[in-house]
C-alpha positions in Angstrom: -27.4 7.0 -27.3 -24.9 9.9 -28.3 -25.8 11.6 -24.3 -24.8 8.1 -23.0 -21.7 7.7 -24.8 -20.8 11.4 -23.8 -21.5 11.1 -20.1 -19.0 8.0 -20.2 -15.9 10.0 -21.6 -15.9 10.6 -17.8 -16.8 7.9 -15.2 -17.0 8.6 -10.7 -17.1 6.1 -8.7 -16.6 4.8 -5.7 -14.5 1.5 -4.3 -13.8 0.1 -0.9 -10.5 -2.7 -1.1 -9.9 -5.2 1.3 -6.0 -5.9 1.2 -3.0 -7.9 2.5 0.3 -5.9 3.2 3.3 -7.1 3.7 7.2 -5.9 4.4 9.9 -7.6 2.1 13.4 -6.6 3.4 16.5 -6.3 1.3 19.0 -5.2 3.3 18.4 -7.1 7.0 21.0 -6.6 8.9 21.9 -2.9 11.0 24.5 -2.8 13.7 25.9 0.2 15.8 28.9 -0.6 18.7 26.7 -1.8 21.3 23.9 -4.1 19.3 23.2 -6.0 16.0 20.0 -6.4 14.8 17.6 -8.4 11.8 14.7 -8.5 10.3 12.4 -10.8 9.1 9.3 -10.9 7.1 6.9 -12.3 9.8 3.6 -12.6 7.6 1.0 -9.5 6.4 -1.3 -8.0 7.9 -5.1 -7.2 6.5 -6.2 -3.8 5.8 -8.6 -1.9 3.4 -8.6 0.9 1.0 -11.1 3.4 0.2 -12.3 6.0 -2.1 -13.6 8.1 -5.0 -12.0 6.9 -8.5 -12.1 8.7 -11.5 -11.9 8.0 -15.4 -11.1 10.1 -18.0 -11.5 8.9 -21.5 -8.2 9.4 -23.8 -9.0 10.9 -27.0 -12.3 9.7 -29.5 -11.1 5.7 -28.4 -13.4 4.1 -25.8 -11.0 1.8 -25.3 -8.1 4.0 -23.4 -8.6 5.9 -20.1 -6.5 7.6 -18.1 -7.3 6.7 -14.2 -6.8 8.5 -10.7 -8.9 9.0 -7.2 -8.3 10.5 -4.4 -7.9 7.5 -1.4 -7.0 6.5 2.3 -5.3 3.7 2.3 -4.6 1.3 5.5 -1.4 -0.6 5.1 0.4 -3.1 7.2 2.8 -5.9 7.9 4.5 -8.6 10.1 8.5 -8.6 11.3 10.5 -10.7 13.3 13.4 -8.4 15.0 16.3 -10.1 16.1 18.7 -8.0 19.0 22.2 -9.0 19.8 24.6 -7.3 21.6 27.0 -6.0 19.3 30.4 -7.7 21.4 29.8 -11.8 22.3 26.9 -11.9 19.4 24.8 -13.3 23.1 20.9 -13.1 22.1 19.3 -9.8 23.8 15.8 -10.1 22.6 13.6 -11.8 20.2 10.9 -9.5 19.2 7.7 -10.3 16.9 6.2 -6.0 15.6 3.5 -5.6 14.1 3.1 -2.1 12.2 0.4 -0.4 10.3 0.2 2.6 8.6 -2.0 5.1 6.7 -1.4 6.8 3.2 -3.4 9.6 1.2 -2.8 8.0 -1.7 -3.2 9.3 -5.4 -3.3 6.5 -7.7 -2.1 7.6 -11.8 -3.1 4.9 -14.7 -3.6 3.9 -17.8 -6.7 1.4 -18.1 -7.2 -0.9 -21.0 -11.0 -1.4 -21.4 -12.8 -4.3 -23.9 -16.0 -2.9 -25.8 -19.5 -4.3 -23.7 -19.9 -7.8 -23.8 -23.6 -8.8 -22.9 -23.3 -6.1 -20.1 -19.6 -6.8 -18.8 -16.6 -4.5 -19.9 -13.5 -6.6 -18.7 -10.2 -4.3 -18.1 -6.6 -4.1 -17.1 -4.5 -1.0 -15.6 -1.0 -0.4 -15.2 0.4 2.5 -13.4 1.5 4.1 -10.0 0.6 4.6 -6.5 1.9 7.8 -4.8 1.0 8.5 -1.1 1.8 10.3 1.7 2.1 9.2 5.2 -0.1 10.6 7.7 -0.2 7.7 10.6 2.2 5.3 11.5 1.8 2.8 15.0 4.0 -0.3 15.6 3.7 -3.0 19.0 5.7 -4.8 20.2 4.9 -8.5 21.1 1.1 -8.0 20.9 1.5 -4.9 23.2 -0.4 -1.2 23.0 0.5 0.2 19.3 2.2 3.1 19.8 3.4 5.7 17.2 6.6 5.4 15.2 5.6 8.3 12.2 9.2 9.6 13.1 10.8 6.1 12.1 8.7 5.9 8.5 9.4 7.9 5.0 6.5 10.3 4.3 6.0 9.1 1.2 4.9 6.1 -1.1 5.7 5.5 -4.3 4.8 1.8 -6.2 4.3 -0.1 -9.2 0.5 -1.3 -9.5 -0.8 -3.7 -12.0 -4.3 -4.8 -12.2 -8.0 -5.8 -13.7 -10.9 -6.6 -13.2 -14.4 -6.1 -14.6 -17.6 -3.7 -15.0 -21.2 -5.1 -15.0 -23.3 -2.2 -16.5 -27.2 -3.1 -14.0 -28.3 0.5 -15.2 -27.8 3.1 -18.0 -24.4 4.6 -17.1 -24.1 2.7 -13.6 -21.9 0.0 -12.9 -20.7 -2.7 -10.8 -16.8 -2.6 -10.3 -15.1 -5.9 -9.1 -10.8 -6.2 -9.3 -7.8 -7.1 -8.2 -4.8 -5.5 -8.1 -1.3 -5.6 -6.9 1.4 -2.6 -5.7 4.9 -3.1 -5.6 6.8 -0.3 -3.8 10.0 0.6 -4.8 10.6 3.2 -2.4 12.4 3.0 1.2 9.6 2.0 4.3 12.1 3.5 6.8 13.7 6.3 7.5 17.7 6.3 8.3 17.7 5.8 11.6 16.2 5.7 14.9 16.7 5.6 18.7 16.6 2.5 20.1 15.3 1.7 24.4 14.5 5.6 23.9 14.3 7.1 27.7 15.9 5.1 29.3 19.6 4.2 29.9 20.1 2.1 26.9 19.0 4.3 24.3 21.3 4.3 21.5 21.1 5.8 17.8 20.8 2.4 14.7 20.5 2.5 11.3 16.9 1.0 10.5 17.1 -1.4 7.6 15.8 -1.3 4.1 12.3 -2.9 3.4 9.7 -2.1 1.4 5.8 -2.2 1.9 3.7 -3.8 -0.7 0.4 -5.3 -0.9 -2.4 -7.0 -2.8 -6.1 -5.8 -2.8 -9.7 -7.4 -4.0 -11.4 -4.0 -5.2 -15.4 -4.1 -5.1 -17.3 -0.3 -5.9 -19.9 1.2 -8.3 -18.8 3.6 -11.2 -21.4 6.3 -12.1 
């Protein structure tokens, strides 16, 4: 009994994440002289999160745990981008994007555990998400995705919340099944960006200020 409750000072495991991401905008609206442009949250977009997670018990109290992992995460969302021409405000083009984009992402917690109850340990986590862009592809109108890394901040940083419970099928094994939810608070975009690139209408624009969030159902075994 004193090995097992050793060995559980430090729990590995593994997870795999379903999750729905999505863009929320807060400042819409970018203009240069020759165009004007919004945009609009146009729905998420589903994408999954995997990884190894890792435990650490805080001090002699089963209770506390500090909690990190090492994942890549697959991130996206929906927008609705509005073009007019900057001098009659005439419609130039009505355009539905869909991005995605890829984090190593190192999640840092605090994770609130119940004692065993007839084989269930029921938890909740507070904490951060910080990742780092390696991948980021955006179409146009259901066209080829093509790859806008240049237009996105390299980094992540977010708010995540949580719970969820363990079902202990085997000595120190367990069954993992959460939820969680990250709210960024950092800048999707970076300043600008050239707009009709190559040809003879690029221009420079300001990109506008949105962040990335998303929700996640969390399913994995802790060793």
């Amino acid at each position: 009994a004193t090995h097992a409750q050793d060995t559980k000072k430090f729990r590995l495991g593994i997870t795999l994440a379903p999750n729905m991401g999505w863009i929320g905008y807060s400042d819409k609206k970018v203009e240069n002289n020759s165009y004007k442009q919004e945009y609009k949250a146009d729905g998420s977009r589903i994408g999954f999160r995997f990884g190894l997670v890792t435990d650490f018990q805080l001090g002699a109290n089963a209770n506390y745990f500090f909690s990190t992992g090492l994942f890549l995460n697959n991130l996206g969302g929906k927008s609705v981008v509005t073009t007019k021409l900057a001098g009659n405000d005439s419609l130039f083009s009505n355009a539905k994007v869909e991005a995605k984009f890829q984090y190593v992402e190192l999640p840092l917690s605090i994770k609130l555990k119940t004692n065993e109850i007839g084989y269930m340990t029921y938890f909740g986590q507070l904490g951060f998400d910080v990742g780092v862009l390696t991948g980021a592809k955006a179409r146009v109108d259901g066209g080829d995705f093509e790859d806008v890394k240049d237009d996105v901040f390299p980094m992540r940083v977010a708010l995540a919340v949580g719970g969820g419970l363990e079902y202990n099928f085997s000595g120190n094994t367990s069954a993992l099944i959460g939820i969680k939810y990250s709210n960024s608070f950092m800048n999707l975009y970076q300043k600008d960006t050239k707009l009709f690139e190559g040809t003879a209408l690029e221009t420079k624009m300001d990109l506008p200020k949105g962040k990335l969030h998303y929700a996640e159902l969390t399913v994995g075994v802790l060793f």
